[in-house]
N, C-alpha and C positions, 0 to 999 in steps of 0.2 A: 611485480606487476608488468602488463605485455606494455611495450612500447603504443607511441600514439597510431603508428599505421596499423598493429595488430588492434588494435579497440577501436577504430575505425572498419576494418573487417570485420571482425567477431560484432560490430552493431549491426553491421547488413546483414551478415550472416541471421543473427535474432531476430531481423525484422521480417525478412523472407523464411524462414520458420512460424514467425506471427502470423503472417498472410496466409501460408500454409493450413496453418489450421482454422484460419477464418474460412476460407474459402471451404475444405472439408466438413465442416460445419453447417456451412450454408447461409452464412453473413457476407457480411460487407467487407471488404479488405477498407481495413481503416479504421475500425468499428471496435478496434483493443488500443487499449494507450501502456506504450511498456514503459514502467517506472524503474530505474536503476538501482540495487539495491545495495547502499555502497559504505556497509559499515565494513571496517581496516581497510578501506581505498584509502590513500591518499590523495589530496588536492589536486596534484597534476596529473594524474589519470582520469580524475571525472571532469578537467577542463578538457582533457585530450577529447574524451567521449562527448561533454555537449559542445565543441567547436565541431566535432565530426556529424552531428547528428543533423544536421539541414543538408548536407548534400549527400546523406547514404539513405534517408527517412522522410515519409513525406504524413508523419505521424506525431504526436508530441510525445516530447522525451522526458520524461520527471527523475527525479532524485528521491529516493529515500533513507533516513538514517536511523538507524535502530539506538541508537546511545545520543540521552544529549549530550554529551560532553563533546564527542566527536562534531557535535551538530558545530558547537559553539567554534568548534578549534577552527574546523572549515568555512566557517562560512563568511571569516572576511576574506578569505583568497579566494572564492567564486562569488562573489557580491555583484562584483561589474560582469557578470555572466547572466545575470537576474536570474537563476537556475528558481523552478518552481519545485519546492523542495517539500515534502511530508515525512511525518515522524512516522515510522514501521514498529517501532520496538515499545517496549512499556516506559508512562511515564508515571514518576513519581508525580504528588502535589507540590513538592515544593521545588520544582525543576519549571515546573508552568511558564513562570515569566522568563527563564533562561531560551526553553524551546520556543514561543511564540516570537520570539524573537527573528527567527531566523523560517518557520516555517507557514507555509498558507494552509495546510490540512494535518488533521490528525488522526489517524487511521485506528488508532489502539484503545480507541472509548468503551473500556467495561465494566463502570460504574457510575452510577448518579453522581457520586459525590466526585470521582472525577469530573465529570461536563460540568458541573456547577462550577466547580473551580474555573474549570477552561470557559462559560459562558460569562464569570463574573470580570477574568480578565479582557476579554474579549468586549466586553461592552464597554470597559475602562477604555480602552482604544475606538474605540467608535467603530470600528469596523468586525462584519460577519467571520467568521471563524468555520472553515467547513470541517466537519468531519464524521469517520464512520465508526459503526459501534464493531468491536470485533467481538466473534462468537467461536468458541471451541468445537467446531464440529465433531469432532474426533474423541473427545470428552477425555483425550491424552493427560496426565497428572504435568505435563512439564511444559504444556500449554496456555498460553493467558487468555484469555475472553471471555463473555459470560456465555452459560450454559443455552443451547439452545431455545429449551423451553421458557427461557426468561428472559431469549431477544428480542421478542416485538414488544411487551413489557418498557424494557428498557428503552427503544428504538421512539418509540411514540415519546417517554419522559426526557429524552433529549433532544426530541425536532420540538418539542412544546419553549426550551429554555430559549428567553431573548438572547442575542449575541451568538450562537449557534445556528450553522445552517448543514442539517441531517443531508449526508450527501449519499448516502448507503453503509453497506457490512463490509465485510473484509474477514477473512479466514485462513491459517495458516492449514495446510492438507494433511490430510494423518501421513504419517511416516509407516506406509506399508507398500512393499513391492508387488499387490495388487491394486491394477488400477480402476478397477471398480469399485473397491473399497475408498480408493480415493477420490473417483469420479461422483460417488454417491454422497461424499461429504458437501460436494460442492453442490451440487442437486439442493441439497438439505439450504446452504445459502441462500442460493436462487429463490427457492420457495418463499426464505423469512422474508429476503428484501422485498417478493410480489405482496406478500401479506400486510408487508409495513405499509409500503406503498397504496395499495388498495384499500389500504383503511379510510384514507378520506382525512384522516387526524389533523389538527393543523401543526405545521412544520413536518410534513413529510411528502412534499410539491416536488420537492428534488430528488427525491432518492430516486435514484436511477446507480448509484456506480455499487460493483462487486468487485472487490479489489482480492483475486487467490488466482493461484498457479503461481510456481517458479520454475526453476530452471530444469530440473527434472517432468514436470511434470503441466506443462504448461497448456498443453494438446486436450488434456482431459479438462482443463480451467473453463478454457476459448469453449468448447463444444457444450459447457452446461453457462454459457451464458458471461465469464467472464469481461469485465471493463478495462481491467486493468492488473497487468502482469507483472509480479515483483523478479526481477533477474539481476543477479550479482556474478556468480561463477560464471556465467553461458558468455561474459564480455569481459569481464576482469584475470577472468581465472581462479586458481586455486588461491585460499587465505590462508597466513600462516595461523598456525594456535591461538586461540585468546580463551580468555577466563571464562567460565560459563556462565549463560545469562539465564533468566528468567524464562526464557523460551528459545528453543531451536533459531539462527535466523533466517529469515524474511528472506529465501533468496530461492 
């Protein structure tokens, strides 16, 4: 992992790429929030990057973790960081109370009988629980989300459940070195989350976030409307080998 000055760099570096593309776009500079995408970091490279991140960033900096395990390992050495942390990766049902532990969103909702779970804990806590439903734009086999055609479906029966606050989608980008092909997936988000939204449903007041783009491919995210950009390699660097997961990761 780069020392704290390099991930200090490499975060302005990302953020002035960010802006870059908002402005190309024809947004707001300000207007993307970059989530760090930090499964195999270690603890003392993601304190390096959110101690670095108020004087390189005038944007908020999130955490995301694709494993809870890792969630769990980390998250009493950055506790006194209060890092706003969301899950990226798939969560089992019987990990719920492990994760909710440590995180304030859940991006990876792609089934009822998950939200349930996660709105039944979430009310045990008394407090809202955000999160978004993820949708396989790509209809990739080694992708997790539900199918397009059955995201606003879905979207409406999880901003309905108490304890739940539907905050938008989130999509991982096809893996093809056209980016039109990629750019169009994200298109396909946009559209779900305006549909969701415009429905009028109740619990769908907040959808507003599109959580797609990473590190490769973040330019084409930003310009069809992205909220929120998942980047791991672009600040951390290269990861070594781990076991394969359920889906490509989040970065």
């Amino acid at each position: 992992m780069p020392a704290r000055d390099d991930v200090a760099t490499r975060l302005r570096e990302v953020h002035q790429r960010i802006a870059a593309a908002e402005t190309a776009a024809g947004r707001s500079v300000g207007s993307v929030r970059l989530l760090l995408a930090t499964k195999t970091v270690g603890a003392p490279a993601i304190r390096a990057a959110l101690l670095a991140a108020p004087s390189v960033a005038h944007r908020p900096v999130l955490i995301g973790e694709n494993r809870v395990q890792e969630l769990v390992a980390k998250g009493p050495d950055l506790a006194d960081l209060h890092p706003d942390v969301h899950l990226i990766g798939p969560l089992q049902s019987n990990k719920v109370n492990a994760a909710l532990r440590w995180v304030s969103c859940v991006q990876t909702v792609d089934s009822l009988a998950l939200a349930t779970r996660l709105a039944a804990r979430a009310t045990a806590d008394v407090r809202p629980l955000d999160v978004l439903v993820q949708v396989n734009v790509s209809g990739e086999t080694t992708k997790s989300g539900v199918a397009p055609d059955d995201a606003v479906a879905l979207a409406l029966a999880v901003g309905a459940l108490e304890g739940l606050r539907l905050r938008g989608l989130m999509t991982v980008g096809a893996r093809s070195p056209d980016d039109a092909v990629v750019r169009a997936g994200y298109a396909v988000l946009r559209r779900l989350r305006d549909e969701v939204r415009g429905s009028g449903a109740p619990g769908t007041e907040a959808v507003t976030e599109l959580s797609m783009g990473m590190s490769g491919d973040l330019e084409a995210a930003v310009a069809e409307g992205a909220t929120v950009v998942r980047l791991g390699t672009a600040v951390f660097g290269s990861r070594p080998p781990v076991a394969a997961d359920a889906q490509p990761p989040s970065t």
